[in-house]
C-alpha positions in Angstrom: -138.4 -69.0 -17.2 -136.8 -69.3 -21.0 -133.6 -68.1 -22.1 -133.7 -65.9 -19.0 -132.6 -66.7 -15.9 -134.0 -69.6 -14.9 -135.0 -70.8 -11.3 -137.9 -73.2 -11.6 -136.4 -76.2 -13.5 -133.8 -77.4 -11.8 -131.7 -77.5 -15.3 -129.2 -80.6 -16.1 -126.2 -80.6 -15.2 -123.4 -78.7 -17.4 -120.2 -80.5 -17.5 -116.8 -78.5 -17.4 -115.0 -78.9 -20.1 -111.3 -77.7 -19.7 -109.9 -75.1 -22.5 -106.8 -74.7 -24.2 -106.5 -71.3 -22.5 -104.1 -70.5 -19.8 -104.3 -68.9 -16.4 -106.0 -65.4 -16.4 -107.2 -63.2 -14.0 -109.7 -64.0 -11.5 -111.6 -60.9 -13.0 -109.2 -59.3 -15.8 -111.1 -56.3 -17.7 -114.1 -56.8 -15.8 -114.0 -54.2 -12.6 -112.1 -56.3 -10.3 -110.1 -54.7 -8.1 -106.3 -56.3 -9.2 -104.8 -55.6 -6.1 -106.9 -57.1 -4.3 -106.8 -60.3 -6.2 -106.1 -63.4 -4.5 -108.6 -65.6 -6.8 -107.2 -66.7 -10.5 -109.7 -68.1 -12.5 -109.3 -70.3 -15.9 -110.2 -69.7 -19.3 -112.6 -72.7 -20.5 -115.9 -74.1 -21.8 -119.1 -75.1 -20.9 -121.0 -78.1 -22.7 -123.5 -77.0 -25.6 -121.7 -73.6 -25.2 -119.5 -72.1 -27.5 -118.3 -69.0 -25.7 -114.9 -69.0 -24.0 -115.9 -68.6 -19.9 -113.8 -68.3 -17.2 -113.9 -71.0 -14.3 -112.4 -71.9 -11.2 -112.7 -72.9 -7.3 -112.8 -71.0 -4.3 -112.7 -73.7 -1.0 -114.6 -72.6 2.1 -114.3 -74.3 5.5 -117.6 -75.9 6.2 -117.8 -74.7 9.4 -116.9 -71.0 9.3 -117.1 -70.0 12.9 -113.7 -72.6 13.8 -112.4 -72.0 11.2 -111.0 -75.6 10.9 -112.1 -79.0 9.5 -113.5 -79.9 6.2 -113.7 -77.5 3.0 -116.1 -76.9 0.7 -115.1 -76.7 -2.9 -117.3 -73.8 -4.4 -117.2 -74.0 -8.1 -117.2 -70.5 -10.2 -117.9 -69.5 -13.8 -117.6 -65.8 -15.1 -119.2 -65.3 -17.9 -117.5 -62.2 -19.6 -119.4 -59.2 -20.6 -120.5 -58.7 -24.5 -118.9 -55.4 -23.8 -117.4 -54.1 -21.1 -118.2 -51.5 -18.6 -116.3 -51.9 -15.5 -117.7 -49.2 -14.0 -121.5 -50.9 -13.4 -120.3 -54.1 -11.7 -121.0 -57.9 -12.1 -124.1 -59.4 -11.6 -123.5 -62.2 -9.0 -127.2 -65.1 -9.9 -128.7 -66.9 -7.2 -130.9 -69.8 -8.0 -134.0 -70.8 -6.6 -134.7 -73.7 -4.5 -132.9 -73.8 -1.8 -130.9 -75.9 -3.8 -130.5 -75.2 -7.4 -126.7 -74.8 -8.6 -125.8 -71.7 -9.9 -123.3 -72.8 -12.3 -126.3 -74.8 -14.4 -127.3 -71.1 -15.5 -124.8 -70.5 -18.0 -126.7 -70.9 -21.0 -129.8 -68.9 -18.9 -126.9 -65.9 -18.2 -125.6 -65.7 -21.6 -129.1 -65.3 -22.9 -129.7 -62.2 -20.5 -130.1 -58.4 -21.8 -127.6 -57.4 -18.7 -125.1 -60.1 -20.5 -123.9 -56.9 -23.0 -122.7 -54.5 -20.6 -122.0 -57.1 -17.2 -120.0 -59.9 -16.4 -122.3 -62.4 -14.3 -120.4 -64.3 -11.8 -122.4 -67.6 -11.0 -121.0 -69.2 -7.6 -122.0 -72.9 -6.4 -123.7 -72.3 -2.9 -122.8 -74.6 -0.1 -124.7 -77.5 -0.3 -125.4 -77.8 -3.9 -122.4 -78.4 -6.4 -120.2 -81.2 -6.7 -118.5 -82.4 -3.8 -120.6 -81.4 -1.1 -124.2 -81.7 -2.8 -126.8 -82.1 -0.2 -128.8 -84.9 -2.5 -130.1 -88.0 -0.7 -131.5 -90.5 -2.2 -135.4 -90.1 -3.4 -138.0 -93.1 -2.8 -138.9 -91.8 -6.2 -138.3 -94.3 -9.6 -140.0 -94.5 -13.2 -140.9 -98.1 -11.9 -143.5 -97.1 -9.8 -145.2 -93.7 -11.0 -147.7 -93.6 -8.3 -144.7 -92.5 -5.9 -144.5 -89.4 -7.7 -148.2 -88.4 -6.6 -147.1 -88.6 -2.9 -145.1 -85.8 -0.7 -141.5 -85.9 -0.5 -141.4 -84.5 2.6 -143.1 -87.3 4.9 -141.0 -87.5 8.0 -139.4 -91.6 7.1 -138.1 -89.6 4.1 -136.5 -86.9 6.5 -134.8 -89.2 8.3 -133.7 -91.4 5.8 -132.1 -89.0 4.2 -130.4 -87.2 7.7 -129.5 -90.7 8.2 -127.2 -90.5 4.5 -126.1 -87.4 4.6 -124.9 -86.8 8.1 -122.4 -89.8 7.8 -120.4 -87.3 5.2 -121.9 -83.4 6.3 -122.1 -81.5 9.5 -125.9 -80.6 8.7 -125.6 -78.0 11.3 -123.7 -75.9 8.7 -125.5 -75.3 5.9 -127.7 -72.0 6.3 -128.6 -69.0 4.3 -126.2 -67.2 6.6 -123.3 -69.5 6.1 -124.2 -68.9 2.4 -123.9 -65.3 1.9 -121.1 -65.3 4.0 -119.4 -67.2 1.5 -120.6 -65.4 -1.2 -119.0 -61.9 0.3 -115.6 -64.2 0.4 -115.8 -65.2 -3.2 -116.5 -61.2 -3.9 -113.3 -60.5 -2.1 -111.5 -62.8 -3.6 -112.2 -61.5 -6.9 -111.3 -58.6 -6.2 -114.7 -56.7 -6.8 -115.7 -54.0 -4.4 -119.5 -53.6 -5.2 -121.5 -56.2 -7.1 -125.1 -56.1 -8.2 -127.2 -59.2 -7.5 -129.8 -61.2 -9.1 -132.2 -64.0 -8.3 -135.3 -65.7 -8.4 -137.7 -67.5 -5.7 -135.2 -68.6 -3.3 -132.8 -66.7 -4.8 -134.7 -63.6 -3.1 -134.4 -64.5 0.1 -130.7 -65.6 -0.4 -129.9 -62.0 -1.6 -131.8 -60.4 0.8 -129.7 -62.1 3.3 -126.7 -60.4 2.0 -127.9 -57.4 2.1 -128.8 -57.6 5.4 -125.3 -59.0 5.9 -123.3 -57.2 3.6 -125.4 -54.2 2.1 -122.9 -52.1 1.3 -121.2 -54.2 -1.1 -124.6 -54.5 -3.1 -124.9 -51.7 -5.8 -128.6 -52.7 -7.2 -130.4 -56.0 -7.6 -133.5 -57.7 -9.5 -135.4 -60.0 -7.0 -138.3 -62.2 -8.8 -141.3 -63.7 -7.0 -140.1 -62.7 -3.6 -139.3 -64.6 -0.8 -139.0 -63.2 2.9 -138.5 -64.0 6.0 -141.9 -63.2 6.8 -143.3 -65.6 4.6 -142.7 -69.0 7.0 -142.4 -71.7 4.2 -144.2 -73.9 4.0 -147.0 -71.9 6.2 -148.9 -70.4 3.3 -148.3 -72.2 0.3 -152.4 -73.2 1.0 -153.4 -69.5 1.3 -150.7 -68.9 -1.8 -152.2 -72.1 -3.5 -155.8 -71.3 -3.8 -154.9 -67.4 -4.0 -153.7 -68.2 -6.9 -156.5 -70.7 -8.2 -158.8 -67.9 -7.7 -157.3 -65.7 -9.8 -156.8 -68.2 -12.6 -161.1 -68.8 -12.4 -161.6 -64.9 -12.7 -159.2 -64.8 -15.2 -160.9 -67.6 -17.1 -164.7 -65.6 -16.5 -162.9 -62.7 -18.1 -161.5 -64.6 -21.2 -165.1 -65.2 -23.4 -163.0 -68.3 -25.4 -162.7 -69.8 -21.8 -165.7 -68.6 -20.0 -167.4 -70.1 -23.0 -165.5 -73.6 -22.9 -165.8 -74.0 -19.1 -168.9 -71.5 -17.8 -169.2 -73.1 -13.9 -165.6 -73.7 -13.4 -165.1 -73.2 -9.6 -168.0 -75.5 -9.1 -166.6 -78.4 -11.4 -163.1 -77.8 -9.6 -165.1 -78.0 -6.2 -166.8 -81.1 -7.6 -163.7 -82.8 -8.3 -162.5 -82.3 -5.0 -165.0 -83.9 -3.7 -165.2 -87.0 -5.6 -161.6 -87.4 -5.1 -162.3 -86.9 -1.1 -165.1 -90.1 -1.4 -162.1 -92.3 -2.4 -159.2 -92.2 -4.6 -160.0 -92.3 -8.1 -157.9 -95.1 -10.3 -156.7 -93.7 -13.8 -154.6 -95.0 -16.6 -151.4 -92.9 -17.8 -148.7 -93.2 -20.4 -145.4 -94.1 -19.0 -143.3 -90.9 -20.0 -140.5 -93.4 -20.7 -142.1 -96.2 -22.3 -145.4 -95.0 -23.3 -146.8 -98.4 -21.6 -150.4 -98.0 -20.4 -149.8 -97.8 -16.2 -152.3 -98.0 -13.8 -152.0 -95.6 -11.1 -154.5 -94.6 -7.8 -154.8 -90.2 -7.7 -155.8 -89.3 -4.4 -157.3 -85.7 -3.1 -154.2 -85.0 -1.8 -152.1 -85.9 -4.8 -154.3 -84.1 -6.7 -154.4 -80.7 -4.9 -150.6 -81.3 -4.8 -150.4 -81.2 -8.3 -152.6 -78.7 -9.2 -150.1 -76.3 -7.3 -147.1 -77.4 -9.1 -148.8 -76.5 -12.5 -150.0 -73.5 -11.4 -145.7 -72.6 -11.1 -145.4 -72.4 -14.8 -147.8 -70.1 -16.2 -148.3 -71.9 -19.0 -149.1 -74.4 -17.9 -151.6 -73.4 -15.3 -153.5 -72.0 -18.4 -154.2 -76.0 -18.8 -156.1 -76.3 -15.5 -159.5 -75.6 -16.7 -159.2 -78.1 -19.5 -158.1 -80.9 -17.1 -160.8 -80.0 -14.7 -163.4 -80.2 -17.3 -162.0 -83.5 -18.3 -162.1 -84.9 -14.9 -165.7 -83.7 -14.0 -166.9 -85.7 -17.4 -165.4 -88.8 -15.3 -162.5 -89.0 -17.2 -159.1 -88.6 -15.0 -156.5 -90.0 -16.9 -155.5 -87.0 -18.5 -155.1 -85.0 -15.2 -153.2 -87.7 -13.7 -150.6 -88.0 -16.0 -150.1 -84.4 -16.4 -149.7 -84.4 -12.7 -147.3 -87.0 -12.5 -145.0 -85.3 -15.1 -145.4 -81.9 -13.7 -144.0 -83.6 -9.9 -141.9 -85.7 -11.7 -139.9 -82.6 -12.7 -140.6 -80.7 -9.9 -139.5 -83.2 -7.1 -137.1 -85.9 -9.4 -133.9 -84.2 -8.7 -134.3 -81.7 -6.0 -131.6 -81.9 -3.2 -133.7 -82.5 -0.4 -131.0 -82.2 2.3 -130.3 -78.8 1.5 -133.7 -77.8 1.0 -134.5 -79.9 5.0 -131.4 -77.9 6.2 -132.3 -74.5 5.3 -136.0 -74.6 5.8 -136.0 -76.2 9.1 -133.6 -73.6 10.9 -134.9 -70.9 9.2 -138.4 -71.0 8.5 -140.6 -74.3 9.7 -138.7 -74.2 13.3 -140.8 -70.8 13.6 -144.4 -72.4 13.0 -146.4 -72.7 15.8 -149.2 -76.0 15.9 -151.4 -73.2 16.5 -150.4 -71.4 13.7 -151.7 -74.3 10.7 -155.0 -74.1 10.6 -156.0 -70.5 10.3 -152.8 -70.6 7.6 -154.7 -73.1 5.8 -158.8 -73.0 6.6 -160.3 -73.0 3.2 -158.4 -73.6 0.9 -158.3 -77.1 -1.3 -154.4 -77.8 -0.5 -155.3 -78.3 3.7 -152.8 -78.0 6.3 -151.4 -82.0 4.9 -147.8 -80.7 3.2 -147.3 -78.1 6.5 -147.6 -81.1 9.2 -145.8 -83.1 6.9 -143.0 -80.7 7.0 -143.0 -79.6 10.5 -143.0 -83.5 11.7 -139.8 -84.0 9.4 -137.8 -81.3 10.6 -138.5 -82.2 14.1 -135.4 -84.2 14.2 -133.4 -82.5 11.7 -130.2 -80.5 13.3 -130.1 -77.4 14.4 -128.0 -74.6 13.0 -127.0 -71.4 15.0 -128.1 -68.4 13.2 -126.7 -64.9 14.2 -127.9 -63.0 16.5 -130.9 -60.6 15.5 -131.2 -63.1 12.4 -135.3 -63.0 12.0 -135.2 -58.8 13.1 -136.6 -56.9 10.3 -134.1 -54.6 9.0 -134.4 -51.8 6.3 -131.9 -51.4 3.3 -131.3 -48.2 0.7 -130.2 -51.0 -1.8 -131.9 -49.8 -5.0 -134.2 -52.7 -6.5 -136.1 -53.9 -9.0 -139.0 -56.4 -8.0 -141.2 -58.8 -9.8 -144.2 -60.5 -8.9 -147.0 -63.0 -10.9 -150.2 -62.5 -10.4 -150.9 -66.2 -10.9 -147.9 -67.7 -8.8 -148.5 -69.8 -6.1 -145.8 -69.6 -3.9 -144.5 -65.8 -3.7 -147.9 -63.9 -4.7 -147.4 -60.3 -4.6 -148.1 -59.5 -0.8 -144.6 -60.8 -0.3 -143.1 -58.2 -2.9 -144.9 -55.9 -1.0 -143.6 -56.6 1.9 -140.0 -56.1 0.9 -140.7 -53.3 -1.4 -141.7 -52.0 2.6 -137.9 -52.3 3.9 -136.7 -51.5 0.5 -137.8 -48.0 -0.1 -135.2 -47.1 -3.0 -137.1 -50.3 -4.9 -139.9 -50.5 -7.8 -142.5 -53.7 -7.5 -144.3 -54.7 -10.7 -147.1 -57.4 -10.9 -146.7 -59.1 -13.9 -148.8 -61.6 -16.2 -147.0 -65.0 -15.1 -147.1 -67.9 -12.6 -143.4 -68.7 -10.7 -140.5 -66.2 -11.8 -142.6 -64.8 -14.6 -139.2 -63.6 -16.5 -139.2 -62.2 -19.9 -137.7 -60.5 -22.1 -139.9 -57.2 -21.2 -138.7 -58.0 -17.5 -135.1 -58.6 -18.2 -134.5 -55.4 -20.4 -136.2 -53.5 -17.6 -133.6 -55.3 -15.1 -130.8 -54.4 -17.8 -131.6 -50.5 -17.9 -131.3 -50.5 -13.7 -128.8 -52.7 -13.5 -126.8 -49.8 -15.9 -128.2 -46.7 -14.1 -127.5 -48.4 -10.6 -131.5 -46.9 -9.8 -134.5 -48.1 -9.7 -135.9 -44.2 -10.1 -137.3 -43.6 -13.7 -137.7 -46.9 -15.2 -139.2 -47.6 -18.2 -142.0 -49.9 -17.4 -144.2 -49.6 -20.1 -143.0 -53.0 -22.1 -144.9 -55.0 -18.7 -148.2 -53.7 -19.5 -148.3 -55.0 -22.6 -147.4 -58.3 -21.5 -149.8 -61.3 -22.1 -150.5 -64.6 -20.6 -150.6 -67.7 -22.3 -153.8 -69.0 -24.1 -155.9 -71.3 -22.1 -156.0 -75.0 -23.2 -159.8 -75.7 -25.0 -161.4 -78.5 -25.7 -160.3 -80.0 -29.2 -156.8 -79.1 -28.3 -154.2 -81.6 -28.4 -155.2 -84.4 -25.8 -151.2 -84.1 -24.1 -150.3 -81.4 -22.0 -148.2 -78.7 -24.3 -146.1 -77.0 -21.5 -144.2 -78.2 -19.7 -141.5 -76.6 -16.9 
């Protein structure tokens, strides 16, 4: 995403910066309820923004069901509304991951069309801001950029990292439940009796989770690239993977610049593949610190690994052709160090505790051995990343969920819900599958990879979000709505987009 709300980069850090300002109201002018106000937030600032915000912490106990032991400092920003209208609600964000922090979306929230007429309340989940950030160390460095090419999730990684955190964090604790839990006590707090809600990627399923939970405090939300409970992550990110691949070829056939540029596509992709399956295939990148010529070994795996990610950003899937060409002529070097910056991104600071915690308990323990192969038979990312996981979380610890927790469960919540028709990881058969127990929504396939937000999307968002319905919208901005170009040869030699 751009200016928008943001959920596939995890974004760098924004320090708070304390203001002159003294103590107002947890949610002064902004539809809080006062008399229900127990939470008083501070005026300050955000770095590299200039607008005066409103910040504060709201401690949770880590574990919730005694009630007891360690807290959990959640960190909050408000960022005001342009212009007030109490009467619609804040818009509450939740980031993608599991494991983004909210409160890194300022500049994202201020950029937003629902920024004129709604506060948005951004709210550190447990697990990912400062103080209790499930982050273990990565076997990951800029001194050896072949790491980058191989899976984070190889069990010795899980349990190094178990083996870290645990010594500070009850893992058991951190779920989507717990979560949303907290969320509804940071609502109360504020004094807010309905809010609207938000998200992208994981953010989807987080927000579906309150609903479930907490519905009737929900007035509307806008869900992008949909994530369900359904969807057993990591199951069919191979069916989502090459899904998505083969819609990128037909959309190259259908594009005479790229059909022209690269006529037998699927077979040079196929071809690659199986040169890469011979052996590994030694290329020679730039260092993206340094510049220094490196050496590295890409491997099948790496490489269908990679090709995923950079299908995320639609952009820069629309370079995929181009590098495929290159590497058919023989010449790898390019795709290899396009990979390594696109997982370099993509895995360098994720916090793979929380991610471990939440998708063990709630999705991977629900995979079956039987279930892998049909999941992944024929498609070029295998069943590799799946086992991978499933052997890492076999030792992870286990979190009681509530009861009922994987039921399906049908909500009048009025929605509005985006899907690419490129992305990888939430195609549109999971927006479809909400938009089934969601019957007051509207699902839209849109031009895009992962979270295709724009500003067509975001006004659209911005008109529900005031109307508290998703009945009657406008859609007519998302038709016209075009993907990026595709990369051609004589281009620039260095990948353009980038996350």
């Amino acid at each position: 995403m751009t200016q928008t709300l943001r959920t596939i980069t995890l974004a760098v850090a924004l320090a708070l910066l304390p203001a002159c300002g003294g103590n107002v109201p947890g949610a002064s002018d902004t539809g809080a309820q006062s008399s229900q106000q127990k939470l008083v937030l501070t005026s300050c600032r955000v770095a590299n923004v200039k607008e005066d915000l409103r910040c504060g912490i709201h401690e949770v106990f880590e574990n919730r069901e005694a009630k007891s032991g360690r807290k959990l400092p959640l960190k909050i920003i408000l960022v005001p509304a342009r212009s007030p209208h109490p009467e619609l609600k804040p818009v509450f964000y939740l980031a993608g991951g599991p494991g983004e922090t909210n409160t890194e979306f300022v500049e994202a929230a201020l950029g937003s069309s629902f920024h004129e007429d709604h506060d948005i309340v951004l709210v550190d989940s447990r697990g990912t801001g400062k103080g209790h950030r499930l982050a273990c160390r990565m076997p990951r460095s800029d001194d050896h950029l072949e790491d980058y090419l191989h899976t984070p999730f190889a069990p010795e990684i899980a349990r190094a990292c178990r083996a870290e955190l645990e010594r500070r964090f009850d893992l058991s604790q951190y779920s989507t439940a717990a979560m949303v839990d907290d969320l509804d006590e940071v609502r109360q707090a504020l004094g807010y009796d309905k809010i609207n809600l938000t998200g992208g990627s994981f953010g989807t399923y987080a927000a579906l989770m309150y609903m479930r939970a907490h519905g009737e405090r929900v007035r509307s939300a806008y869900l992008v690239s949909l994530v369900t409970l359904e969807n057993r992550v990591p199951l069919y990110h191979a069916w989502g993977a090459q899904w998505a691949l083969e819609r990128l070829f037909e959309q190259c056939a259908a594009d005479s610049a790229c059909h022209g540029a690269y006529p037998n596509l699927r077979e040079d992709f196929s071809a690659v593949l199986a040169r890469l399956h011979q052996a590994p295939v030694q290329a020679s990148v730039r260092h993206p610190v340094s510049g220094a010529k490196t050496k590295i070994d890409l491997t099948e795996q790496a490489f269908a690994d990679a090709v995923r990610v950079m299908m995320y950003s639609g952009a820069r899937g629309r370079e995929v052709p181009f590098l495929i060409a290159q590497a058919k002529g023989g010449d790898f070097d390019l795709l290899a160090e396009t990979a390594i910056d696109a997982n370099r991104g993509f895995y360098g600071a994720a916090p793979l505790g929380l991610y471990y915690a939440v998708t063990c308990n709630e999705f991977v323990d629900r995979i079956r051995p039987g279930d892998v192969e049909p999941a992944t038979r024929g498609s070029y990312a295998g069943a590799a990343r799946v086992r991978d996981q499933m052997a890492s979380c076999e030792a992870w610890p286990k979190t009681t969920l509530p009861p009922g927790y994987f039921e399906p469960f049908r909500s009048e919540v009025p929605a509005l819900l985006i899907s690419g028709n490129t992305d990888p990881a939430s195609p549109p058969r999971w927006g479809d599958a909400v938009h089934a127990f969601l019957p007051n929504s509207v699902h839209v396939v849109v031009r895009g990879g992962h979270v295709p937000v724009t500003g067509c999307t975001d006004q659209v968002a911005a008109a529900m979000f005031r109307s508290g319905s998703a009945k009657g919208l406008d859609l007519g901005c998302m038709a016209s709505l075009r993907p990026a170009p595709f990369k051609l040869p004589g281009a620039s030699t260095r990948a353009t987009a980038r996350f």
